[in-house]
Backbone bond lengths (Angstrom), bond angles and torsions (degrees), N, CA, C in turn:
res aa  C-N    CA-C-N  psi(-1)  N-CA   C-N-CA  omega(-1)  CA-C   N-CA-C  phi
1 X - - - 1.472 - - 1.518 109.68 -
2 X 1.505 120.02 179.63 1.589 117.90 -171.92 1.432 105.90 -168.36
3 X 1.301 63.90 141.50 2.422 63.82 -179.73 1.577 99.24 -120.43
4 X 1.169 123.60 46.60 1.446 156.96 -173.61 1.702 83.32 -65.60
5 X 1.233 121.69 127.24 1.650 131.36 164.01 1.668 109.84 61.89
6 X 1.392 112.98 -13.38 1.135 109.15 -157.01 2.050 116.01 -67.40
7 X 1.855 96.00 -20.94 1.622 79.99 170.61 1.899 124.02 -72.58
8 X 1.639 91.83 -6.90 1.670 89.73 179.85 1.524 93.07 -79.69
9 X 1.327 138.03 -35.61 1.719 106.90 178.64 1.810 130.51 -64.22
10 X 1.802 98.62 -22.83 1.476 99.40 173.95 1.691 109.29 -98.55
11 X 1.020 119.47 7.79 1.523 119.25 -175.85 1.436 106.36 -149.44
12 X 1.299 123.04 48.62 1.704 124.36 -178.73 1.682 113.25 -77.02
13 X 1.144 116.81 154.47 1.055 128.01 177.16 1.519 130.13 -87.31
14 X 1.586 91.37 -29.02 1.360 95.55 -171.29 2.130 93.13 -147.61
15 X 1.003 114.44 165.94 1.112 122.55 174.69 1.233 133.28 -139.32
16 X 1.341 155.14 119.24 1.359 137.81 -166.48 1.821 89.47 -129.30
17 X 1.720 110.44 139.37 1.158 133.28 155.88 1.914 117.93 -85.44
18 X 0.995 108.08 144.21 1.217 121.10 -157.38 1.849 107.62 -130.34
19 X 1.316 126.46 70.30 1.490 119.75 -178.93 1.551 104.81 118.42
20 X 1.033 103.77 10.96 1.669 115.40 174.96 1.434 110.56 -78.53
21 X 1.760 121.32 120.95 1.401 115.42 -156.82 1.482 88.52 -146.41
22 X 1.831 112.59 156.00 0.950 127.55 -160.76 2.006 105.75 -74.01
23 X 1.278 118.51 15.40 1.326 122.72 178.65 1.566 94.61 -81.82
24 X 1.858 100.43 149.31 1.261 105.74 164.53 1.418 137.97 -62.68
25 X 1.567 93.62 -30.34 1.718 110.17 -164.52 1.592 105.74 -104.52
26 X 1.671 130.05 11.16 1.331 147.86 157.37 1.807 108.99 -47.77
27 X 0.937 114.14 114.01 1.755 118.84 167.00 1.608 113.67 -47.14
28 X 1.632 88.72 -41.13 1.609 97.70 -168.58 1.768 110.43 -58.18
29 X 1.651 98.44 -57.62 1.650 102.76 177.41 1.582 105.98 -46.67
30 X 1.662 111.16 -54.05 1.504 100.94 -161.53 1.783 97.46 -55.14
31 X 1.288 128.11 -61.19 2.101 129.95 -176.81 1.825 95.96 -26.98
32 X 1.352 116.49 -43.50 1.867 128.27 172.72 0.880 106.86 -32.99
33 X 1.697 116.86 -91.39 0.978 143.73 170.87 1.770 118.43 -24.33
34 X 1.368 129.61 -57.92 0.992 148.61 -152.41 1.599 97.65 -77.65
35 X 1.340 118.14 -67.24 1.490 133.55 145.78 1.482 103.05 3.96
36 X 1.412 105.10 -98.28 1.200 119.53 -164.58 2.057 98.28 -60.92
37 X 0.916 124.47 -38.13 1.978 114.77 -179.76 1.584 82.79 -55.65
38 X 1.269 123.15 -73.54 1.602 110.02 -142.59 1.300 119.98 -67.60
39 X 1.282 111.59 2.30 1.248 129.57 162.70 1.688 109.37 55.12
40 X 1.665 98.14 68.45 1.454 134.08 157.34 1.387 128.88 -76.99
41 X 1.580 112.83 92.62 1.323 123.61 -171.13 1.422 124.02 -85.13
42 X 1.242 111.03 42.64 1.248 110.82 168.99 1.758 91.09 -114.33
43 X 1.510 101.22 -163.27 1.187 100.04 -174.64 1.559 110.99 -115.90
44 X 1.319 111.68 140.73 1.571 146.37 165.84 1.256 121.26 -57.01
45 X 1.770 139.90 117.86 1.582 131.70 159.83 1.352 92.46 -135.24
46 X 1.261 104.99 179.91 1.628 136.05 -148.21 1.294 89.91 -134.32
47 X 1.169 123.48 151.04 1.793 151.05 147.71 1.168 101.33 -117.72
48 X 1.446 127.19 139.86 1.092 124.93 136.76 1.723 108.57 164.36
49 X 1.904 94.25 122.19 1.552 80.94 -162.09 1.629 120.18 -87.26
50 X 1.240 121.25 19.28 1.410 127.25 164.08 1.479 130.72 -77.13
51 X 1.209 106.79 -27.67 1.722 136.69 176.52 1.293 130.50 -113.29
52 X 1.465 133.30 120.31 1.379 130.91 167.94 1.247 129.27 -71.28
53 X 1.861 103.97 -18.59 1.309 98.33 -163.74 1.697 90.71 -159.10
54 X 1.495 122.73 140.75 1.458 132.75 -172.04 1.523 94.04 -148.69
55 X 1.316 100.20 118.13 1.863 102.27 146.52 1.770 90.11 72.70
56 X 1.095 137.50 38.04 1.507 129.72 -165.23 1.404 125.56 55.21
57 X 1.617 109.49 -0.49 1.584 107.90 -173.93 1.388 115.21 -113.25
58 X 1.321 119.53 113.67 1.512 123.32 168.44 1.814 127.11 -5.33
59 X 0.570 122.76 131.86 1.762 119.01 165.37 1.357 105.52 -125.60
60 X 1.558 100.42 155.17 1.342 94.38 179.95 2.109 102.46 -146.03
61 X 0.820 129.51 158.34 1.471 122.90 -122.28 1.496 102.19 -112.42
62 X 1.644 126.32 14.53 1.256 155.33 139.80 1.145 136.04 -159.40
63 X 1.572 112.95 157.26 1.822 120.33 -156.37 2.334 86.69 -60.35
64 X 0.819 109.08 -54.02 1.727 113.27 -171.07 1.580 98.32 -58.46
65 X 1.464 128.06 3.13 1.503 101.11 164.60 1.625 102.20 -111.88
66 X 1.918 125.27 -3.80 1.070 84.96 169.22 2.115 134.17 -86.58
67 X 1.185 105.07 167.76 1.562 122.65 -175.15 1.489 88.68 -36.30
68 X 1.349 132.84 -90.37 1.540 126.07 -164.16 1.612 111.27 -108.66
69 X 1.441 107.72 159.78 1.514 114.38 165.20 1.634 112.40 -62.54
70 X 1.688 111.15 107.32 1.271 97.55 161.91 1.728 138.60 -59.68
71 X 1.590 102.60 158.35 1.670 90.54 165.86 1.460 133.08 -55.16
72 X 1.409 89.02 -34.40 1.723 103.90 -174.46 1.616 99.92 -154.08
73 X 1.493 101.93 146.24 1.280 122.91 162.75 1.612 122.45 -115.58
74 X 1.082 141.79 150.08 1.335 160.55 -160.18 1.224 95.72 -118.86
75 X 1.500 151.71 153.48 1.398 156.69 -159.02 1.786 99.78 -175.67
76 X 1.296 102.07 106.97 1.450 120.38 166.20 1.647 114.31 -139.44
77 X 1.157 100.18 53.50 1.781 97.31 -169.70 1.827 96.20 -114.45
78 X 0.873 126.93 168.31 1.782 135.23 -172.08 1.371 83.34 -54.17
79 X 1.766 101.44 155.74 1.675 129.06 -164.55 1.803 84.92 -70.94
80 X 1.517 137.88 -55.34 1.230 137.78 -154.12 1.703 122.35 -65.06
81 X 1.715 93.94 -23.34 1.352 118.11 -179.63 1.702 107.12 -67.10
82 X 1.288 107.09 -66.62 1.507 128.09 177.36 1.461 103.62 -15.97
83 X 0.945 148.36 -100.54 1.877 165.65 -148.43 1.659 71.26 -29.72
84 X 1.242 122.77 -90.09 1.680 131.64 -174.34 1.414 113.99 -20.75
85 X 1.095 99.71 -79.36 1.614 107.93 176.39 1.379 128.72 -30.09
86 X 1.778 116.17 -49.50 1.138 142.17 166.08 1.661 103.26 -45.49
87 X 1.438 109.27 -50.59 1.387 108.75 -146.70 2.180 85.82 -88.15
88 X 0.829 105.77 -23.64 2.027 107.06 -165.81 1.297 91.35 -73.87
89 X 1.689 126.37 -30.54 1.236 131.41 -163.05 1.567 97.96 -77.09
90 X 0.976 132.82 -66.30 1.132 144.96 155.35 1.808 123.56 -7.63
91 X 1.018 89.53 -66.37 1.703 88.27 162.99 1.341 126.50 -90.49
92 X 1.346 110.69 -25.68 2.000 90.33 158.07 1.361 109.96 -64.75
93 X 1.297 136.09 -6.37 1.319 127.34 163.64 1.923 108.99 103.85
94 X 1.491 108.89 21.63 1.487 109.70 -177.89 1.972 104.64 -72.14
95 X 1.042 105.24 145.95 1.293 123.32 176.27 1.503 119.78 -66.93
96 X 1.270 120.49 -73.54 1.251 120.87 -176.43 1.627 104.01 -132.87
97 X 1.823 104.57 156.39 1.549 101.39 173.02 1.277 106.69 -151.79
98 X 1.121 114.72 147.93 1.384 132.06 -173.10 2.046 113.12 -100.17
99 X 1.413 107.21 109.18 1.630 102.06 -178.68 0.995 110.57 -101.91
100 X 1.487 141.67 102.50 1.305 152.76 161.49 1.569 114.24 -57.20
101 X 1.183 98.70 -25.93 1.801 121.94 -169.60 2.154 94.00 -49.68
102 X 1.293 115.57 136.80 1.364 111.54 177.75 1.584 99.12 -126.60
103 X 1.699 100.80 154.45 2.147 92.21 168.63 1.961 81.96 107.62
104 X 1.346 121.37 0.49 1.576 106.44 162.06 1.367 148.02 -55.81
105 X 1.278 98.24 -9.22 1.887 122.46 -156.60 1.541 109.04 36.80
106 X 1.031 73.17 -158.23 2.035 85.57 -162.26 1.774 100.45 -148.13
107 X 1.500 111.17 144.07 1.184 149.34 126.93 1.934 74.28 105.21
108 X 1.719 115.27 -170.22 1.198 131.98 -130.50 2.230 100.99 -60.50
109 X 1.337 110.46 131.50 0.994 112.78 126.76 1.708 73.21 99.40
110 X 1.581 131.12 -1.43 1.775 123.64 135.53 1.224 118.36 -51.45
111 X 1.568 88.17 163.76 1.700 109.67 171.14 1.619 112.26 -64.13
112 X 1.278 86.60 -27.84 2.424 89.50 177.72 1.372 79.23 -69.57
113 X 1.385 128.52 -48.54 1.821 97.80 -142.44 2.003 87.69 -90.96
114 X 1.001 142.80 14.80 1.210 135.50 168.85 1.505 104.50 -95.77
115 X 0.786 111.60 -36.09 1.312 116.83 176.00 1.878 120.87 -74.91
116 X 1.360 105.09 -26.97 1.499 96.25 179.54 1.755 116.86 -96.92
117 X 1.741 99.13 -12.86 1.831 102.24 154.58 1.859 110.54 -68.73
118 X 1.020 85.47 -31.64 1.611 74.39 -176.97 1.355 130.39 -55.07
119 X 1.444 95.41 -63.62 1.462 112.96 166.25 1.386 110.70 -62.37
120 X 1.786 152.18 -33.58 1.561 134.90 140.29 0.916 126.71 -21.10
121 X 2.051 119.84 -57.80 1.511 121.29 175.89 1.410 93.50 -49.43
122 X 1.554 162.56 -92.18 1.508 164.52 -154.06 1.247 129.17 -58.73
123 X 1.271 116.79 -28.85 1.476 126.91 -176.29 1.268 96.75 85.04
124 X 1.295 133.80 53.66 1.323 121.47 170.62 1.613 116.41 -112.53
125 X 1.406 110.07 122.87 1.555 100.39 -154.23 1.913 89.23 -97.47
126 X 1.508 89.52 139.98 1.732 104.82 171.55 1.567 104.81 -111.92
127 X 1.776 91.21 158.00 1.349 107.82 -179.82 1.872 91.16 -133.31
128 X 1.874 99.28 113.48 1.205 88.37 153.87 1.919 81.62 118.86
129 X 1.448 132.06 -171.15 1.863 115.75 19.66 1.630 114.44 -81.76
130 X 0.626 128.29 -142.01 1.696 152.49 -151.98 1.861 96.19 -4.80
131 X 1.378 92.19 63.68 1.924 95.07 165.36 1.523 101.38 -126.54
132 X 1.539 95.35 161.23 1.585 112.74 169.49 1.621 132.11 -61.29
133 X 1.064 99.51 -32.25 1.949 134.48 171.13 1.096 110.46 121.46
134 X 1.554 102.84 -154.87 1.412 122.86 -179.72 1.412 96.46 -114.59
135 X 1.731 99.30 161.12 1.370 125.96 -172.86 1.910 92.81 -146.70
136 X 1.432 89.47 149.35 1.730 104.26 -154.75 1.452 106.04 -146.45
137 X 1.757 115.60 87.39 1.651 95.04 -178.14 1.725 111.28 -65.51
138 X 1.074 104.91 -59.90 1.188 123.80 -166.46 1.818 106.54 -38.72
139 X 1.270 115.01 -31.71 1.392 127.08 172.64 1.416 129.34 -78.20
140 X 1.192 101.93 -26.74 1.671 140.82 -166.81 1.741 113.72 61.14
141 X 1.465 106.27 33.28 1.348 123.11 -153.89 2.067 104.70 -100.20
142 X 1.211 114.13 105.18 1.194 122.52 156.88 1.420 119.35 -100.41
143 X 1.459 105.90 99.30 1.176 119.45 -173.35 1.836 116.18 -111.74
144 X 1.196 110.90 51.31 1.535 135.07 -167.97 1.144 105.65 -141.70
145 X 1.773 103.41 -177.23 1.523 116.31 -178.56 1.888 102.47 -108.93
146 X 1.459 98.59 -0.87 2.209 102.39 -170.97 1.525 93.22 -57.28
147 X 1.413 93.41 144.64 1.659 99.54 163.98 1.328 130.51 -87.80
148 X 1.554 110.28 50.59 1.065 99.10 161.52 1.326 90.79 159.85
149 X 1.483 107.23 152.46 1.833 124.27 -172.78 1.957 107.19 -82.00
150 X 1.347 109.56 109.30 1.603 99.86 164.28 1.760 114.44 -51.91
151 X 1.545 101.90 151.68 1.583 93.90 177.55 1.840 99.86 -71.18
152 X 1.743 91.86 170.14 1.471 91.06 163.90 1.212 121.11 -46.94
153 X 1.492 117.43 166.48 1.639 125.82 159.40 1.475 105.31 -177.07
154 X 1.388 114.87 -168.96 1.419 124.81 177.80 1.494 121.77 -116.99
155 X 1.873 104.89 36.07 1.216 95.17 -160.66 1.776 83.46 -138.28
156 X 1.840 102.57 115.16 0.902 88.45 177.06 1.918 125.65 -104.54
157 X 1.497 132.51 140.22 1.445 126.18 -177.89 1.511 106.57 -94.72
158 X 1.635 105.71 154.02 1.414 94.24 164.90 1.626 79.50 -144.64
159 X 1.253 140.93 167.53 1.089 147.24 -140.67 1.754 103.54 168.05
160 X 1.415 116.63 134.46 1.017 131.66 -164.86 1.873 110.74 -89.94
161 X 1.470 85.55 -28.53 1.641 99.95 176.66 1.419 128.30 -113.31
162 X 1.167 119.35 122.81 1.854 113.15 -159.03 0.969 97.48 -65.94
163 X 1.830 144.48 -53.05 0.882 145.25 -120.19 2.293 83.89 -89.86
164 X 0.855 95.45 -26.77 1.735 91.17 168.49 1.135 134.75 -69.55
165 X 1.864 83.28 -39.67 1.897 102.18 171.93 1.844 112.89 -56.73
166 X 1.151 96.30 -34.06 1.487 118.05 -156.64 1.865 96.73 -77.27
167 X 1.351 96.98 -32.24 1.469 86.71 -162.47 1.393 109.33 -108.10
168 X 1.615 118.33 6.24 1.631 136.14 -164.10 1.518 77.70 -78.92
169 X 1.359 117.05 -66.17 1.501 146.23 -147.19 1.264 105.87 -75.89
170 X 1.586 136.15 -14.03 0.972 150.82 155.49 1.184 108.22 -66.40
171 X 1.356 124.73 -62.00 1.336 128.41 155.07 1.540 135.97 -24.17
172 X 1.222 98.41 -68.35 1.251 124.60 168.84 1.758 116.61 -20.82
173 X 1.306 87.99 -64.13 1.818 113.83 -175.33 1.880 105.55 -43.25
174 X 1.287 100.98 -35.37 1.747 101.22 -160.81 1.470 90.87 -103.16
175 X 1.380 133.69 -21.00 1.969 122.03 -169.99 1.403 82.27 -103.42
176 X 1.503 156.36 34.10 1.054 138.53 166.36 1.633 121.13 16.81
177 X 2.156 97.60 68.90 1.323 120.84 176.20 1.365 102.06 -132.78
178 X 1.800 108.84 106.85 1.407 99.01 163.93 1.341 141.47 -87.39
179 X 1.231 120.29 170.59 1.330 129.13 142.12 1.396 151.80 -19.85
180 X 1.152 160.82 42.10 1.874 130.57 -165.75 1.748 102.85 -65.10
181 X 1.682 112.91 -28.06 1.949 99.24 173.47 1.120 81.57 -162.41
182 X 0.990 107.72 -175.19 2.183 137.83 -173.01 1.211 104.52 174.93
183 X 1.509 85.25 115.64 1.692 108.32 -172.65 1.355 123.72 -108.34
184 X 1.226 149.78 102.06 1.390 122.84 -156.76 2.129 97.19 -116.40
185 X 1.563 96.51 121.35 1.487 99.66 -151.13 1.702 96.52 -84.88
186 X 1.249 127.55 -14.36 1.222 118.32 177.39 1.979 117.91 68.96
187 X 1.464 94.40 -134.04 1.835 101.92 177.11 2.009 99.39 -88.10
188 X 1.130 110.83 -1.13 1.465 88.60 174.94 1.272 122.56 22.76
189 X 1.442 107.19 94.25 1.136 119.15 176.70 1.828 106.67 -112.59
190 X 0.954 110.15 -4.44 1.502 128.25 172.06 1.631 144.17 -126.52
191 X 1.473 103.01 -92.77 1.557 103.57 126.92 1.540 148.91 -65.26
192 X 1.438 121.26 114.75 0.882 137.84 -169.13 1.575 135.32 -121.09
193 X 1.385 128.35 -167.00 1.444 114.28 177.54 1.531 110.13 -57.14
194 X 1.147 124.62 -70.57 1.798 134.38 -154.38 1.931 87.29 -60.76
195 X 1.287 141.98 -49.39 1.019 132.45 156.89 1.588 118.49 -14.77
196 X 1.468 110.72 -87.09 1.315 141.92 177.60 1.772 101.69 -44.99
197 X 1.232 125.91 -65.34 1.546 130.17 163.13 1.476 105.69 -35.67
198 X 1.442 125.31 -67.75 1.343 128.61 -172.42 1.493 98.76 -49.54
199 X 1.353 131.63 -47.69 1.648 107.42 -154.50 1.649 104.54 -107.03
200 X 1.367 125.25 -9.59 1.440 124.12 155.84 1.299 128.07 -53.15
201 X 1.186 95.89 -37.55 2.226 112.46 -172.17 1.322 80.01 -87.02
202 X 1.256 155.30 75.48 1.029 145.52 131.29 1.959 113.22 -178.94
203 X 1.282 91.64 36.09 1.523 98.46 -166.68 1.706 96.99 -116.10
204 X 1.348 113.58 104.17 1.376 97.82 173.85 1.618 155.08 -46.67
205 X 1.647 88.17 -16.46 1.480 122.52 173.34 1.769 99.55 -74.95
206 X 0.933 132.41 -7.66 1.293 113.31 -178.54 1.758 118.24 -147.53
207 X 1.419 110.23 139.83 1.605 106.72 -170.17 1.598 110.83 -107.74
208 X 1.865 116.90 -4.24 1.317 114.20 167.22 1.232 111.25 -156.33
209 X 1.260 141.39 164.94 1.326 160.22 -133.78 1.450 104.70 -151.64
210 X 1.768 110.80 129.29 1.828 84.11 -179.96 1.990 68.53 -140.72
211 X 1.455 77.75 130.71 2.212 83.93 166.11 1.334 127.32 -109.09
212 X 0.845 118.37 108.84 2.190 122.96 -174.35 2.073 85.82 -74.55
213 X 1.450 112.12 106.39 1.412 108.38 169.22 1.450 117.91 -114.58
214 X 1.527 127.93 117.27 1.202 125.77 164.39 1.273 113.18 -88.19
215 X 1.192 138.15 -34.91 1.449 123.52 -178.23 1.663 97.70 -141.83
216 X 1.594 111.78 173.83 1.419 104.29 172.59 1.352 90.70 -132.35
217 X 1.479 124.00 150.46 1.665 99.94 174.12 1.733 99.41 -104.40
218 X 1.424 105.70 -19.60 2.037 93.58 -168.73 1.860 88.93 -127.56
219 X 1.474 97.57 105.49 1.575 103.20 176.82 1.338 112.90 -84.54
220 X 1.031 135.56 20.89 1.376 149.01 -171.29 1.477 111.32 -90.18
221 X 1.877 86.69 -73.33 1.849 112.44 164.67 1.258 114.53 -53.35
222 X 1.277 109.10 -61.18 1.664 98.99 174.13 1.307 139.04 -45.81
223 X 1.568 101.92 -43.38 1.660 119.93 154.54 2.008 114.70 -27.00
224 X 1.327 91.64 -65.92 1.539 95.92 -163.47 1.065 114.44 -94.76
225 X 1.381 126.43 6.92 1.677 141.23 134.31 1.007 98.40 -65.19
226 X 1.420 162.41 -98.46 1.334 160.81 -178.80 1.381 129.61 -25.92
227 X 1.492 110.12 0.34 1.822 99.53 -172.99 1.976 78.82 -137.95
228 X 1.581 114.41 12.60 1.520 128.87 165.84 1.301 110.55 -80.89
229 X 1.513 109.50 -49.37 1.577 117.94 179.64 0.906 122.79 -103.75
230 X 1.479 119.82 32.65 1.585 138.02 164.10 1.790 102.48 -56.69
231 X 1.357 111.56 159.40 1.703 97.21 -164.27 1.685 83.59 -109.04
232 X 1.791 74.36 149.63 1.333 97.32 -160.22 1.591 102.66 -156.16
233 X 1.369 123.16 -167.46 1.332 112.55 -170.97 1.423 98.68 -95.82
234 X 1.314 119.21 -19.57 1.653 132.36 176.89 1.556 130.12 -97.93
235 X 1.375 119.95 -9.36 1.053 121.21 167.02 1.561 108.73 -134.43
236 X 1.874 112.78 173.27 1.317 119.48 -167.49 1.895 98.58 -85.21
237 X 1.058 116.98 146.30 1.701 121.43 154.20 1.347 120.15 -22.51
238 X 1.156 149.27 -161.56 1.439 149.17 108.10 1.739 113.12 -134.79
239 X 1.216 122.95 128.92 1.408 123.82 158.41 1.361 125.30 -97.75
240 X 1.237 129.23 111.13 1.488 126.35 -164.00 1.267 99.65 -111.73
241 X 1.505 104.33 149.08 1.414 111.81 167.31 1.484 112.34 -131.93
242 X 1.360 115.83 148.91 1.021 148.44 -178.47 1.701 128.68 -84.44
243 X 1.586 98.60 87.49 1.885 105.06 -174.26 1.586 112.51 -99.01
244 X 1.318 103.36 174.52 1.366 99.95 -177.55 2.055 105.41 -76.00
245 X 1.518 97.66 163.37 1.359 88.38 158.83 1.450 118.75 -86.63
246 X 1.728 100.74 173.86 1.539 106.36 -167.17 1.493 106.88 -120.47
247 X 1.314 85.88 166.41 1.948 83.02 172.09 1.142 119.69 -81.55
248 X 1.394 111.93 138.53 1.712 103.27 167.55 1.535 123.24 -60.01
249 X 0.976 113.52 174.72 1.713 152.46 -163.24 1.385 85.69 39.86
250 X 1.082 131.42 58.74 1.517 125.23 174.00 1.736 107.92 -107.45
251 X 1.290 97.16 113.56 1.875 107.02 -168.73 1.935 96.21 -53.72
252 X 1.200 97.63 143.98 1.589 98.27 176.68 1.679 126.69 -80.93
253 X 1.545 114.24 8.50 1.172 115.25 160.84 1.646 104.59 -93.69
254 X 1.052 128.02 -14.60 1.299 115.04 176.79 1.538 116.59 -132.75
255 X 1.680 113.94 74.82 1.658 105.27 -175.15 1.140 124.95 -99.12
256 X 0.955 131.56 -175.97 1.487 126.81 -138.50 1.545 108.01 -147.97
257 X 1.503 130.08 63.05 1.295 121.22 -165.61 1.448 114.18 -55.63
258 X 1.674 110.03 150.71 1.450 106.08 177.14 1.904 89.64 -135.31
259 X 1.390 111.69 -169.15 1.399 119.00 -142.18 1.731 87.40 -101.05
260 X 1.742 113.31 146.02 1.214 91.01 -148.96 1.427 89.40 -107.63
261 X 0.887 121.91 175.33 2.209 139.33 -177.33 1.539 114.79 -115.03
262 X 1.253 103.86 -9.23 1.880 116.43 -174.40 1.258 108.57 -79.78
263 X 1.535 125.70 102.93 1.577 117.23 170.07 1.199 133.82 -45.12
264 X 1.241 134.76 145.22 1.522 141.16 -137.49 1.529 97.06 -83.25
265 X 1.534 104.38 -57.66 1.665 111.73 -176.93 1.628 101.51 -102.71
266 X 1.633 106.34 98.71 1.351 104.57 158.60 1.463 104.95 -127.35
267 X 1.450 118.43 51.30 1.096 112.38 147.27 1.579 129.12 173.32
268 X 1.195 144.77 135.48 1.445 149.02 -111.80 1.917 92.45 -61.46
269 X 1.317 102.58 -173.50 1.517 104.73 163.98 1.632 115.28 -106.92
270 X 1.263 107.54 1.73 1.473 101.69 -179.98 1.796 99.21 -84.84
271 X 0.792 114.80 0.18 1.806 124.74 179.14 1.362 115.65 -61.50
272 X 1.405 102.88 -50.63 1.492 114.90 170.16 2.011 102.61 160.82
273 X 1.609 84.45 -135.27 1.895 92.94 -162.84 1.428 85.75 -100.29
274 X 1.564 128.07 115.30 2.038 114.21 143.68 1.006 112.37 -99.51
275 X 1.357 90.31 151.75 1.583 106.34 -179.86 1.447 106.78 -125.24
276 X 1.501 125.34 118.50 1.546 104.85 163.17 2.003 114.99 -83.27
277 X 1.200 69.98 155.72 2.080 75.54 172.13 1.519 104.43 -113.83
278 X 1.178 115.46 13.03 1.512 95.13 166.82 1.626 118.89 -92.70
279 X 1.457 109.86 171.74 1.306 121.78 -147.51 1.665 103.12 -113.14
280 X 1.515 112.87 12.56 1.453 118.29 -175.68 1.658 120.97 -68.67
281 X 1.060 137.87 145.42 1.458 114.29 -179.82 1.810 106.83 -69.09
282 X 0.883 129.95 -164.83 1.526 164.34 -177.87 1.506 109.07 -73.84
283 X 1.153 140.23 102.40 1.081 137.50 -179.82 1.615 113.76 -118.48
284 X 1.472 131.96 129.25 1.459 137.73 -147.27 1.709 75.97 -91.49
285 X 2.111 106.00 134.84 1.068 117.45 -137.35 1.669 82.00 -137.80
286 X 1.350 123.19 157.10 1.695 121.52 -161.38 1.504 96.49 -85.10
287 X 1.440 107.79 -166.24 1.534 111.74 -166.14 1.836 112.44 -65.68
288 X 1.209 105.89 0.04 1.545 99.40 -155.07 1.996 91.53 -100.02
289 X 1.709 112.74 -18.18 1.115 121.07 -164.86 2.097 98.59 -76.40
290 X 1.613 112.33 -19.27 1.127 130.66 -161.20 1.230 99.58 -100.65
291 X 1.502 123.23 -32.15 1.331 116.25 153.52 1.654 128.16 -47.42
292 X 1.401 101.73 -50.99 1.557 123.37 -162.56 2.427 81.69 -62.41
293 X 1.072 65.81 -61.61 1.932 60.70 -162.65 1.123 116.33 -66.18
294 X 1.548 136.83 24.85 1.003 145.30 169.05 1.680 100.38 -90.19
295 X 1.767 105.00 -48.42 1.478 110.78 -146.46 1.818 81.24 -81.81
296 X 0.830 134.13 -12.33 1.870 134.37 -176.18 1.474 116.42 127.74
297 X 1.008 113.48 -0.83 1.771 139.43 172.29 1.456 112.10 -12.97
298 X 1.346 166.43 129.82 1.115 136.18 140.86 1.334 102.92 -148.25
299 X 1.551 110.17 160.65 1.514 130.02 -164.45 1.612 103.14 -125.98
C-alpha cells in the first residue's frame, strides 16, 4: 500500500474544479459552492470549456491553460470526457484528483480502467469514480457534493458508500461528533482502504478510524494495513464495519444494496473492532469461528 501524494489530497494548496457549470442541480457547482462555505484558503480555478465565468470565478477551457499545477482536482465533467482529463492532469503535473463523475464501468478496456493507467503513467493518485468526495478539517476543505461540513474532530471515516458518508455527517452535526476527514472511496480504482488505513494510523490529526466496507478488492494490502493500525501507542484504532455489496454502475447518490458473499471473519482480532451490518440470523460456524470468539471476536 502507499500513502504516495496522499497529504496533498487532505492538505492541498490549491484546488481546481473540473465540469463545474452554472446549473443548479450540477455536482460540480455544488464541490464550488462547498469550497468557498468551508472556507478553504487556498486558492480556487475553474475548467471548463463552455463557460468563462462560474460563481465569480474565471474558467478557463483546459487543465494545460491553467497558471500552475494544482494540488488537487475535483472531476465532474461527462463519464466519456474523464479517461482525457485524468491523463492532461497528469502531465501538467497535478497531484491528486477526486472523480465524482459516475457511468465508468469496471474492469478491462472501461473508462475506470482508462483512467487508472493514466493516472499510473504520472503518479497521479485518484479517489473514486462515482464518490461523494473528500472532506478535510484540518484544511477547511469541502471538496464534495454533502450538504454540509462535519465539525472538526479526531475521528477519521472513509466509507465505500457516499450515501453513508453523506448521512454519517448528517448525523454528525446534531451528536456533536467530529471529523479530522471523510472520505467516501466509491469504485476505487486507485485509492483505497489499506491506502486510507496506512496514512490515518499515523496522522496526527486523528486518534480513530471507522471504515463503512462493501467490498475489498486486494485482501492482502488491506490485511497489512489493518494489523498497522492495530492500537498501539503509535498508531490510530480502526473500527470497521461490514455492508452489503452493491450493484455496479450504481450512481453513488442512489445505491442499491444487494446481499453480500464476503466472509464475516476475514481477519485476525488484533486488526481492530468488526462489525457486520448484516441482518442474517446466527449460523453455528466451524472450529476456526470458536477460535475468533474466544480471542474477543464478535459479529
Amino acid at each position: 500500500m502507499s500513502t504516495y501524494r496522499l497529504d496533498k489530497l487532505f492538505s492541498p494548496r490549491s484546488v481546481a474544479v473540473v465540469g463545474a457549470s452554472p446549473r443548479e442541480t450540477s455536482p460540480g457547482r455544488a464541490v464550488l459552492r462547498n469550497l468557498a462555505s468551508a472556507g478553504f484558503e487556498g486558492s480556487v480555478s475553474l475548467v471548463n470549456p463552455h463557460y468563462g465565468e462560474i460563481e465569480g470565478i474565471e474558467a478557463v477551457k483546459t487543465i494545460q491553460e491553467l497558471r500552475q499545477a494544482p494540488d488537487l482536482i475535483v472531476i465532474a465533467a461527462p463519464p466519456r470526457s474523464v479517461p482525457g482529463i485524468v491523463a492532461a492532469a497528469g502531465e501538467k503535473g497535478v497531484a491528486t484528483a477526486i472523480i465524482i463523475t459516475a457511468g465508468l464501468g469496471h474492469g478491462e478496456g472501461s473508462l475506470a480502467d482508462a483512467c487508472e493507467k493514466a493516472a499510473r503513467a504520472s503518479g497521479l493518485r485518484l479517489v473514486g469514480p462515482n464518490c461523494l468526495g473528500v472532506l478535510s478539517s484540518r484544511a477547511k476543505l469541502n471538496a464534495s457534493f454533502a450538504a454540509r461540513m462535519p465539525p472538526a474532530g479526531e475521528l477519521a471515516l472513509v466509507s465505500q458508500s457516499g450515501a453513508i458518508t453523506a448521512g454519517l455527517i448528517e448525523w454528525s452535526a446534531t451528536h456533536d461528533i467530529g471529523f479530522s476527514a471523510a472520505v467516501s472511496l466509491g469504485d476505487k480504482v486507485d485509492v483505497d482502504f489499506g491506502d486510507l488505513l496506512d496514512f490515518f494510523a499515523l496522522d496526527g490529526a486523528t486518534r480513530a478510524i471507522l471504515l463503512y466496507i462493501e467490498s475489498v478488492n486486494n485482501a492482502r494490502k488491506f490485511m497489512s494495513a489493518a494489523r498497522a493500525s492495530s492500537p498501539s501507542w503509535w498508531s490510530s484504532p480502526a473500527v470497521m464495519l461490514k455492508g452489503p455489496r452493491r450493484q455496479r454502475r450504481t450512481p453513488a447518490r442512489s445505491l442499491v444494496p444487494t446481499r453480500s458473499t464476503t466472509p464475516r471473519f476475514t481477519a485476525p482480532a488484533c486488526c481492530g473492532c468488526w462489525i457486520s451490518t448484516s441482518c442474517s440470523p446466527r449460523r453455528r460456524r466451524s472450529d476456526g469461528y470458536g477460535r475468533f470468539r474466544a480471542s474477543g471476536w464478535r459479529y
